[in-house]
Each structure stands twice: as structure tokens, then as C-alpha cells.
C-alpha positions as CSV (number, residue, x, y, z in Angstrom):
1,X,-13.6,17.1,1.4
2,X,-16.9,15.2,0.9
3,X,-16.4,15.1,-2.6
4,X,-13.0,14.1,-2.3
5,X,-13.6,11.0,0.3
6,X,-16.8,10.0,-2.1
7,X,-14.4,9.8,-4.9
8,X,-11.4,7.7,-3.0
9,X,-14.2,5.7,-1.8
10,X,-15.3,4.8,-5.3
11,X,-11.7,4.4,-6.9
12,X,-10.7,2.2,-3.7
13,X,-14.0,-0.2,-4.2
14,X,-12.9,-0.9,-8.4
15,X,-9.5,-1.2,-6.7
16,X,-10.6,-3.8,-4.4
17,X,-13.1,-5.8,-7.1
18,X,-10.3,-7.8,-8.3
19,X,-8.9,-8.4,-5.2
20,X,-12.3,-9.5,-3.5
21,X,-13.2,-12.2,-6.4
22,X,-9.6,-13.8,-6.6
23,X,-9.8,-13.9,-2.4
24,X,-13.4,-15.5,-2.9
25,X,-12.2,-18.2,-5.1
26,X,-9.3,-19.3,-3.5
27,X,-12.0,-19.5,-0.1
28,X,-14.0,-21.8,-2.3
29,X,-11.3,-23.9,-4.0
30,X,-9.5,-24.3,-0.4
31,X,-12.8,-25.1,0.8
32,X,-13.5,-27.6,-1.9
33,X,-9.8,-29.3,-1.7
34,X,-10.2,-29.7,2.1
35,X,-7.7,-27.5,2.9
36,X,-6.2,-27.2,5.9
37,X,-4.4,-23.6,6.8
38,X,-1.5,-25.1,7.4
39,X,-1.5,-26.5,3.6
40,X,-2.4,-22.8,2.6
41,X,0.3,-21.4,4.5
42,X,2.7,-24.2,3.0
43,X,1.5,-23.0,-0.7
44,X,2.1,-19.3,0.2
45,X,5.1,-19.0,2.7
46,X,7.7,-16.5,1.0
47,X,5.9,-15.9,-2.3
48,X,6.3,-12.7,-3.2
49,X,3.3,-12.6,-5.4
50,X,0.9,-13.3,-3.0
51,X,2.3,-10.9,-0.5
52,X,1.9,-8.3,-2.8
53,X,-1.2,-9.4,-3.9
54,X,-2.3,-9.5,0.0
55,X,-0.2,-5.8,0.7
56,X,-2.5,-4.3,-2.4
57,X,-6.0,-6.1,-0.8
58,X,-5.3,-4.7,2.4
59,X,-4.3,-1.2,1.6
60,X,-7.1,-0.8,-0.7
61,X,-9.7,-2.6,1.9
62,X,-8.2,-0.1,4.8
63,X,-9.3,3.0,2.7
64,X,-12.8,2.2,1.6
65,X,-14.1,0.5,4.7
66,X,-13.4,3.6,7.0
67,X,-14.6,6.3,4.4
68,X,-17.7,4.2,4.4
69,X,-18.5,3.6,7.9
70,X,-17.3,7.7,8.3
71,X,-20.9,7.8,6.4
72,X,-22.8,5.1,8.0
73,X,-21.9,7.0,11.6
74,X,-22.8,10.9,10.3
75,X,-26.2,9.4,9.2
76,X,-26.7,6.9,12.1
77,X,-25.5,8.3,15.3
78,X,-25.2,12.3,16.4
79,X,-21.2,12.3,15.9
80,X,-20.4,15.3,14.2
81,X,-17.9,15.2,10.7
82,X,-14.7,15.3,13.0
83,X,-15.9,13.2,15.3
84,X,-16.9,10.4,12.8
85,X,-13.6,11.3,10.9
86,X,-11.4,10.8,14.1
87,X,-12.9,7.5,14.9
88,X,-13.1,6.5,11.2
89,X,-9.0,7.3,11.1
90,X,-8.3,5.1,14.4
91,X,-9.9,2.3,12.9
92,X,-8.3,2.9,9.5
93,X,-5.2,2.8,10.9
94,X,-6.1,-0.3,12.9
95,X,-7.0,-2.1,9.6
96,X,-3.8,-1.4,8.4
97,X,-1.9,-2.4,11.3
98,X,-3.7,-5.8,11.7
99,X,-4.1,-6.3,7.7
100,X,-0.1,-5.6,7.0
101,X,0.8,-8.3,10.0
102,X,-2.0,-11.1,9.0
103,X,0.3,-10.1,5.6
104,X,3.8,-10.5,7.2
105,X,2.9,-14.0,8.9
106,X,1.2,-14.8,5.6
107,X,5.0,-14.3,3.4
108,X,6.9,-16.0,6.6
109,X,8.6,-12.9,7.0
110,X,7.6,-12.9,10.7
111,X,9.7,-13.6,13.8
């Protein structure tokens, strides 16, 4: 299983790369053109693109992070494997729950 979860962890992070740098440069051209989130949201509402661009970053992001905090708490802290797993899951799931509706309000497919 360790073998398995170092693996996914290191196929989710070149996953992610791409992901992180376009993310970071829109930040910094936003930024940079005073952008308000209302003007983002204007440029992005409904395009299909960037909610599938947003989907990927977020499914991705809600695998690595978990499999490396499961670490961070088995080395850290006295949880056990399971335990560390269990809690590692919750928050996985969490990430995805949060990341796919930031996504949702982010196409203007929300309510």
C-alpha cells in the first residue's frame, strides 16, 4: 500500500505542475491588472475550458495533499496507519467537496 500511495502521490504532484504555474500566473496577471473578482468571474462564468481546467486542478490537488499529510501525521503524531489514513480520507473527501463547488460557482452552473 505504501508503495502504491508514494507512487499516486508522485504521478498526482507532475499532474498538478501545470495546473499550479497556469493558477500562479493568472494570480499575478489579475493582480497586476487590478482585478477585481467580480471581473474574474465575468471572464470565466460558463467557460467550459476553465471549468475543466479548475475540475482537473482540484481532483489532482485532492489526491496528493491527503496522501501527503497521511505521512506528515504517521511521522509527527502517534496515530497509527488507519488512523492517519481515516482522517487523511475525511479531509480528502472534504477537498473534493469544497474544491468541485468553489468549481460549480466558478462555471455559473450554481443555483
Amino acid at each position: 500500500m505504501e508503495q502504491g500511495l508514494f507512487a499516486l502521490q508522485r504521478l498526482s504532484a507532475m499532474a498538478m505542475a501545470p495546473f499550479v504555474l497556469v493558477h500562479l500566473g493568472l494570480i499575478l496577471y489579475a493582480a497586476r491588472a487590478d482585478l477585481t473578482a467580480q471581473d474574474i468571474l465575468a471572464r470565466t462564468r460558463g467557460s467550459w475550458g476553465w471549468i475543466a481546467f479548475y475540475t482537473l486542478f482540484v481532483l489532482s490537488l485532492s489526491i496528493h495533499v491527503p496522501i501527503g499529510l497521511r505521512c506528515i501525521l504517521i511521522e509527527w503524531t502517534h496515530l497509527g496507519r488507519r488512523a492517519a489514513s481515516v482522517l487523511c480520507l475525511v479531509f480528502a473527501l472534504a477537498l473534493l467537496f469544497m474544491g468541485l463547488r468553489a468549481v460549480v460557482a466558478l462555471g455559473g452552473l450554481a443555483a
